[in-house]
N, C-alpha and C positions, 0 to 999 in steps of 0.2 A: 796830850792827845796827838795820834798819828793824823797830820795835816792834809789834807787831800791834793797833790801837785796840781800849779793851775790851768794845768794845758787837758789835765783829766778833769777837772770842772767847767773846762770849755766845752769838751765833749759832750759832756753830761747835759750839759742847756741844750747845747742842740739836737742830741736823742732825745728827752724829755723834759727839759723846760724847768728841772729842775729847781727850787728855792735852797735859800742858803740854811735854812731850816732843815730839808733833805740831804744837804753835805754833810750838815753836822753828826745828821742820824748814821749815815754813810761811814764816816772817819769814826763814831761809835763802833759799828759794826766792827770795823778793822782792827779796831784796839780789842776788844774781843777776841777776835779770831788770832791776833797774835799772840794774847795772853794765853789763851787752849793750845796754842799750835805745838808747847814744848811736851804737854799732856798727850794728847790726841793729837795724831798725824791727818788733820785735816786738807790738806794740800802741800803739794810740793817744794821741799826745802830751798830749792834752789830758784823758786820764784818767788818768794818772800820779798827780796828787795824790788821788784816791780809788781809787789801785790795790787797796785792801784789800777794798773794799764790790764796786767795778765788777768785781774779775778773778775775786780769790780767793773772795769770799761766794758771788759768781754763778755758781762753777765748782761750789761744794763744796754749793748747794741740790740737784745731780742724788744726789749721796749715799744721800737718804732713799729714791730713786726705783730704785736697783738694786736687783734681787729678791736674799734672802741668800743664794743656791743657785748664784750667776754666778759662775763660777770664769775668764772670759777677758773682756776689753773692748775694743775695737777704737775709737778713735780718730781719728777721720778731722780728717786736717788739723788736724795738731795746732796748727803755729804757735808759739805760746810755751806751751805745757802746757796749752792751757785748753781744755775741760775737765780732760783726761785725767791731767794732772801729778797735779794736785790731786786729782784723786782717790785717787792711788796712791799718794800722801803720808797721804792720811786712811783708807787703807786696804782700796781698791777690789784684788781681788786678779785677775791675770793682765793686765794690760793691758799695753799695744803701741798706741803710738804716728806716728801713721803722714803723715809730712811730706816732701814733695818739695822745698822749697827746702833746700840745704844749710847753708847756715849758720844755719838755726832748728834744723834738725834738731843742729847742731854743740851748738847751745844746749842743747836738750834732751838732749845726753848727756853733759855737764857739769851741769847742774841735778840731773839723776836722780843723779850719783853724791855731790853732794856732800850733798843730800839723802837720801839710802842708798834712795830708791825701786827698788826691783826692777822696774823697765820695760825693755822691748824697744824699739827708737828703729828706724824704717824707714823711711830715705832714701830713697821710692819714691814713683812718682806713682798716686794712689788707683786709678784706673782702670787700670793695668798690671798690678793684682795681681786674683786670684780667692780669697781667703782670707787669713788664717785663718779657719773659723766661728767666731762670737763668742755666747756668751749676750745682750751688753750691745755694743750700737753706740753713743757720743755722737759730736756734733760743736756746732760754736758757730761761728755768723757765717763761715758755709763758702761754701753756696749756696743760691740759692731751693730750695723744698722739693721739686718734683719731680724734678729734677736730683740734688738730695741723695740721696733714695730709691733713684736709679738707680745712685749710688755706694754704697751700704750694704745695696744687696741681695745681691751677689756674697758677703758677710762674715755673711751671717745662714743660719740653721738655721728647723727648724718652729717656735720657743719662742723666737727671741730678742726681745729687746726694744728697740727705738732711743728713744733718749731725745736728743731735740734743741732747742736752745737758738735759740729765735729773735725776733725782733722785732714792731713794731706792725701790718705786715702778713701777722702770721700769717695770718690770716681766706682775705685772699686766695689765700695760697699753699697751703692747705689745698683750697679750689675748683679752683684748679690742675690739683692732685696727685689729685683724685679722679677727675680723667679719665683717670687712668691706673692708679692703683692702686688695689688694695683693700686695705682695712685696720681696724682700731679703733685709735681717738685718743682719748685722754685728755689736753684741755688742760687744765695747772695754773697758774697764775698763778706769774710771778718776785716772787720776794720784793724785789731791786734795782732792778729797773724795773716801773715801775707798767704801763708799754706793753707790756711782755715777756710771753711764755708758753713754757713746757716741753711740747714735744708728747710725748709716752711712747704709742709708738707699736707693736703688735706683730700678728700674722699676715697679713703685708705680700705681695703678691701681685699680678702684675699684673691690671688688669681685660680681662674678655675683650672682644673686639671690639664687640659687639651691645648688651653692656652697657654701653659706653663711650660707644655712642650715643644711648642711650633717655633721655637726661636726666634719670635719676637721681640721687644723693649719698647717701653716708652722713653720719648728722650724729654730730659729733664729743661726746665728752661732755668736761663741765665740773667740774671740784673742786678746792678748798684743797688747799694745799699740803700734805705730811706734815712732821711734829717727822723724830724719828731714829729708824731702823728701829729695829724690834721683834723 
């Protein structure tokens, strides 16, 4: 079994408090997804050797970011679990997985079972479906962020919250997304990548016409990361 390094199980305690019961399901999951990875190009060849820091740290920093009162999570484009596996290994509860290619999706309901994850696996392409509503939307290295929005609105309520995993053009893709929507963002810095940020995004709304053209913006706010929810 691939070992979990113990500076990435340091982490893990203090994003979620993890049990060594939870490691082990975790270093499960990995041996899996290394075993598919020569079949199915589940992620990236050249992050394989810091599959631990790159997939599983980066999936499990949204942890501290779901409010404790989420009872469902929606997932978009799952891919190889990420975020969402992970989460629901370390104990995000309700989530549903939501992957159009079949054979990741094949993946992910082999992973969930032998990992004993209680997740829903759905073979469907994001845009075909109009629910579940979700308290909590993630997604990770999906699509640029207005596009993304426009797939994660159909799954949201008044309260829910998206929490999205993205890259060193966030900036831009936030300018983007503000011509079109309305919103409060909270960007938090990745702990993995120093270029990375977590958008945690919530009363998401299109904007209306007139206000989309006055050249306006909301400015987004900025904060540390959180330890492990409280």
């Amino acid at each position: 079994m691939t070992r979990a390094p113990a500076d990435v199980v340091a982490a893990l305690r203090e994003l979620a408090d993890v049990s060594r019961e939870t490691v082990e399901r975790l270093e499960i999951y990995v041996d899996r997804l290394l075993d598919w990875q020569p079949r199915v190009n589940l992620v990236g060849a050249s992050t394989l050797p810091d599959v631990w820091r790159r997939h599983v740290l980066d999936s499990a920093q949204v942890m501290p970011l779901i409010r404790p009162q989420s009872s469902r999570l929606v997932d978009l484009g799952s891919g190889a679990g990420l975020p969402g596996l992970v989460l629901a290994i370390l104990g995000a509860r309700g989530v549903e997985l939501i992957e159009a290619d079949a054979r990741k999706a094949s993946f992910l309901a082999e992973a969930a079972g032998v990992t004993g994850a209680g997740v829903i696996v759905r073979n469907e392409r994001i845009e075909d479906l109009r629910g579940p509503q979700a308290d909590t939307v993630t997604a990770r290295a999906l699509a640029p962020l207005p596009g993304l929005l426009e797939f994660a609105r159909p799954f949201g309520h008044a309260g829910t919250r998206c929490i999205l995993l993205k890259g060193a053009r966030y900036e831009a893709e936030l300018t983007n997304a503000y011509k079109m929507w309305k919103m409060t963002v909270d960007v938090v810095p990745s702990i993995t990548d120093k270029h990375g940020r977590i958008l945690v995004i919530e009363g998401l709304s299109h904007v209306a016409r007139n206000a989309a053209s006055d050249g306006t913006t909301a400015r987004p706010r900025h904060r540390q990361p959180k330890g492990r929810r409280r």
